[in-house]
N, C-alpha and C positions, 0 to 999 in steps of 0.2 A: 805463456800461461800465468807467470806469475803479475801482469801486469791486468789481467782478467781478473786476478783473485785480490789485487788490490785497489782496481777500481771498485770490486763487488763488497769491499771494507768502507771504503769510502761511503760508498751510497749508501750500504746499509746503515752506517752511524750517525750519518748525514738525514735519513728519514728516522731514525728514531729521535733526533734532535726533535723533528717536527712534529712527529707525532705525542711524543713527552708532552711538547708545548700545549698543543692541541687537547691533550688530557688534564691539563693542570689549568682547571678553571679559576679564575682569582676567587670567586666567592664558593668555594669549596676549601673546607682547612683540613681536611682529610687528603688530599686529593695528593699528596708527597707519600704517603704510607701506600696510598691502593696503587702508587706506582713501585712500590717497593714488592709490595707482594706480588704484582706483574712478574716483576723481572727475576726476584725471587724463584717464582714457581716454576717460571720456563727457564732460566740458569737449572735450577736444581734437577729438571726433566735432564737437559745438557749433559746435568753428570754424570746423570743413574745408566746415562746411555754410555758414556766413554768408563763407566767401573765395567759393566756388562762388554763393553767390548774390549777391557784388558787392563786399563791406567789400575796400576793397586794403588789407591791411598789408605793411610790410615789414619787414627784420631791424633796421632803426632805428629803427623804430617801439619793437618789441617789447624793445630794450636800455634806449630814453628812460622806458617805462613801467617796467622792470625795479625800480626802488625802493620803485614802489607794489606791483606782483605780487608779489615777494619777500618782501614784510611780510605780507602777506596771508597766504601758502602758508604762510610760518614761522609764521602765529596759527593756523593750521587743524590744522595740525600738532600743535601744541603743544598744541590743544584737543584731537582725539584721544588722544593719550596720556591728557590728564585726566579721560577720560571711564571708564579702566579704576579709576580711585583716588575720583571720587566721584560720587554721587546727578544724574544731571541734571538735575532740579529744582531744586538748587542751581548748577550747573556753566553751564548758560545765561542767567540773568538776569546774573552775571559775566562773563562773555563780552561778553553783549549792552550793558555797559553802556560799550562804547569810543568809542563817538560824546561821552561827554562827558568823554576823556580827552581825543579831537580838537580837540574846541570851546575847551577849554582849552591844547593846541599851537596854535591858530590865533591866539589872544588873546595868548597873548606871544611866538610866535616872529612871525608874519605880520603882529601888532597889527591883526586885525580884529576887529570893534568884538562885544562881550557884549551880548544887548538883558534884559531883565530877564527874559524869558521864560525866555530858554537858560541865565540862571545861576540860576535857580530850578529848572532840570531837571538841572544840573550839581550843583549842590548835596546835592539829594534824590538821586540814584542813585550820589553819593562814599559819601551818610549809609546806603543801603542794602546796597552792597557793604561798606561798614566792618562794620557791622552782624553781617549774613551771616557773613562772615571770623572775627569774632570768638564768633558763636552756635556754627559748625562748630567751631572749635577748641577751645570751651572746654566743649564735649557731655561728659555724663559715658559712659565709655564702656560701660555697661551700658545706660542710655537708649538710645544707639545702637544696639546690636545690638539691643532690642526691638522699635524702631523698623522693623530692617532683616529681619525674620523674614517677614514678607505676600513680600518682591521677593527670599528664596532669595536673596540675596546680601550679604557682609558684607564692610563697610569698616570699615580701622580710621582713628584717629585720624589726621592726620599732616600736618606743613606742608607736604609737596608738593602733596597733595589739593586746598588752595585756590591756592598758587603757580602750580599750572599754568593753569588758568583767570583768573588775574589775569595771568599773563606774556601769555593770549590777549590780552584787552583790551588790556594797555597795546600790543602792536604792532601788533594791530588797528588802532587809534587813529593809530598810525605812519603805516599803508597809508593811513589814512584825511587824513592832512597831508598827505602825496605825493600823494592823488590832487589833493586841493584846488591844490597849486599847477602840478601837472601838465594838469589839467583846465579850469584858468581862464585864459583867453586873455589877458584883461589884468594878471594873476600878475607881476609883475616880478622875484620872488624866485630868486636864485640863477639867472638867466638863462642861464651859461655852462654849468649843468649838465642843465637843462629846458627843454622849450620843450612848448609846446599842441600837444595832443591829441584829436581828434573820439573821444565816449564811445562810438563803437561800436569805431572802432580800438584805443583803451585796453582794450575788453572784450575782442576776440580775440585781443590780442599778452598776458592775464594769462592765458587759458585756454590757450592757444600754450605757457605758459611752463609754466602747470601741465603739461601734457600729455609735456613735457620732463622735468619732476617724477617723473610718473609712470612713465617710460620707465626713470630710474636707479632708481627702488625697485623697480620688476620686475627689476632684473637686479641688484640687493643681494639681494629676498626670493626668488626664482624661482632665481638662477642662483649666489649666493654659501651662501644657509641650505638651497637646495634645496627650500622649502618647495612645496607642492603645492595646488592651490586646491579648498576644499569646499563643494561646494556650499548643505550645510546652514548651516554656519556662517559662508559668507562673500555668501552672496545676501544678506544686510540691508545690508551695504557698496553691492553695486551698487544697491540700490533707494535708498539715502541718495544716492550719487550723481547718480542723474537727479530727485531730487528737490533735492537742489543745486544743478542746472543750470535746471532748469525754474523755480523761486524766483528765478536771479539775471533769467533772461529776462523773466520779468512783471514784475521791478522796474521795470527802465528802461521798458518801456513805461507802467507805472502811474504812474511819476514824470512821462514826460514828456507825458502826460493830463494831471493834476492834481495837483500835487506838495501843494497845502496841504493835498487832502483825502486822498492815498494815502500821504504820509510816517510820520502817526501809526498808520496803520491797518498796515502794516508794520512799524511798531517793536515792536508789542502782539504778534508773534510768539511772545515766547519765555513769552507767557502760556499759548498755547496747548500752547508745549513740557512746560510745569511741568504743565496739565491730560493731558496724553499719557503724559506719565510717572507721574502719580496714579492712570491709568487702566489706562493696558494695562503699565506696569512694576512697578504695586504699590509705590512709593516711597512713603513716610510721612515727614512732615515735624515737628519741633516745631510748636507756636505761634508760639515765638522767630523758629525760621525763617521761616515763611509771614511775618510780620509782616516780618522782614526785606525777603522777596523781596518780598512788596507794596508796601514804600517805593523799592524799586529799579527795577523794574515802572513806578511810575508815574511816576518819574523820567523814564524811558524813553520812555516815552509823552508827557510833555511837549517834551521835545526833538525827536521825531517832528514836535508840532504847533509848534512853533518852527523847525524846520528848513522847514517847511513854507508858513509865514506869510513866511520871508524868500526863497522862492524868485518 
């Protein structure tokens, strides 16, 4: 079962990549907020169902968890925007690669210990994203746009393009400290600032938070720009959404089945995002690229099965 519930992680996060994509038109500058209120509104539906069926949170719960939700929202955020400026096929395997920016916050701030596995999966997805970073930038811009002719859509060159997806990761990574010392009971770090948290409480007091999130960008986009919602171009936001919500729910339960065997089998998501967007976006990659994204990919995937072995 638990490898049912985390193939069902996978695809789910794997199609809200695409659908995200899909909803963040480049000539739309709203179009990061109206995915925030997406995700928002159906997280926050999420919560109201798991307080009703039992999870007690309360408002100090949801402030002590506030440094990991915060970082989180701001990566999500910040990935949105980066999805109008480049290829998602490129944009998720950076993203995806923040678990070994963590692993390396854990090793010098927290000094927990590197086993050889995790610095060979750190290693391999630093060398994949360097990689990537530097194949996108240094595209000639004629290749590019031939590239970009199958997916009707044209990017140009630009170092925001990869900035924004690498500012995901590294605060990703952030939420992903905070969750670690927020989440581990015997955690001693920073005592006066955290204290331990049951992982369903931490999960409704971030969706609680988004949902909050979401409530100020409805009334910046709805009540300040006036803007008005469409259904053709804004229904791939809500479908990214419950495919957001529905991926983070099968996590925890697929993790807490069998984390050695559903860790790696969920990090291999954003293979399926690169196959999504080769498929139904028509995105064309170099060789340079793909080889990149392969080395960062499988980076991925070893830290999956690393993260996996130490649970």
């Amino acid at each position: 079962m638990w490898l049912i519930i985390s193939l069902a992680a996978l695809l789910c996060w794997s199609f809200s990549d695409l659908f995200s994509k899909v909803g963040s038109k480049p000539d739309d500058k709203l179009s990061h907020w109206k995915m925030v209120i997406a995700v928002g509104t159906v997280m926050g539906i999420h919560a109201i169902i798991e307080i009703v069926s039992g999870t007690d949170v309360t408002l100090t719960d949801i402030i002590y968890y506030l440094p990991a939700s915060s970082m989180y929202i701001l990566s999500m955020i910040l990935g949105y925007v980066g999805l109008r400026y480049i290829e998602l096929s490129v944009s998720s395997p950076i993203c995806n690669s923040s678990g070994a920016i963590a692993a390396i916050l854990c090793f010098i701030i927290l000094g927990q210990s590197l086993d050889s596995l995790s610095a060979v999966g750190v290693i391999t997805v630093c060398t994949g994203v360097i990689l990537l970073g530097i194949t996108e930038y240094m595209e000639d811009e004629d290749a590019k746009r031939l590239r970009q002719l199958n997916a009707n859509v044209k990017y140009t060159k630009s170092f925001i393009a990869i900035l924004l997806p690498v500012l995901y990761c590294l605060i990703d990574a952030l939420g992903t400290f905070f969750d670690t010392v927020i989440l581990d009971e015997a955690n001693t770090f920073l005592p006066s600032i955290f204290h331990y948290l049951d992982e369903d409480v931490a999960n409704v007091s971030y969706e609680l938070t988004f949902l909050l999130m979401a409530i100020i960008a409805a009334i910046y986009v709805f009540g300040v720009k006036k803007e008005t919602i469409n259904l053709k171009a804004d229904a791939p936001k809500g479908i990214a959404a419950l495919f957001e919500t529905a991926g983070q729910f099968a996590y925890v339960y697929a993790i807490s089945a069998n984390a050695i065997g559903a860790a790696p089998v969920i990090s291999a998501y954003c293979v399926a995002s690169v196959i999504w967007s080769r498929l139904f976006l028509k995105e064309k990659l170099s060789l340079k690229h793909y080889i990149s994204v392969a080395i960062a990919i499988a980076g991925i995937i070893v830290l999956g099965v690393a993260e996996g072995l130490a649970e």
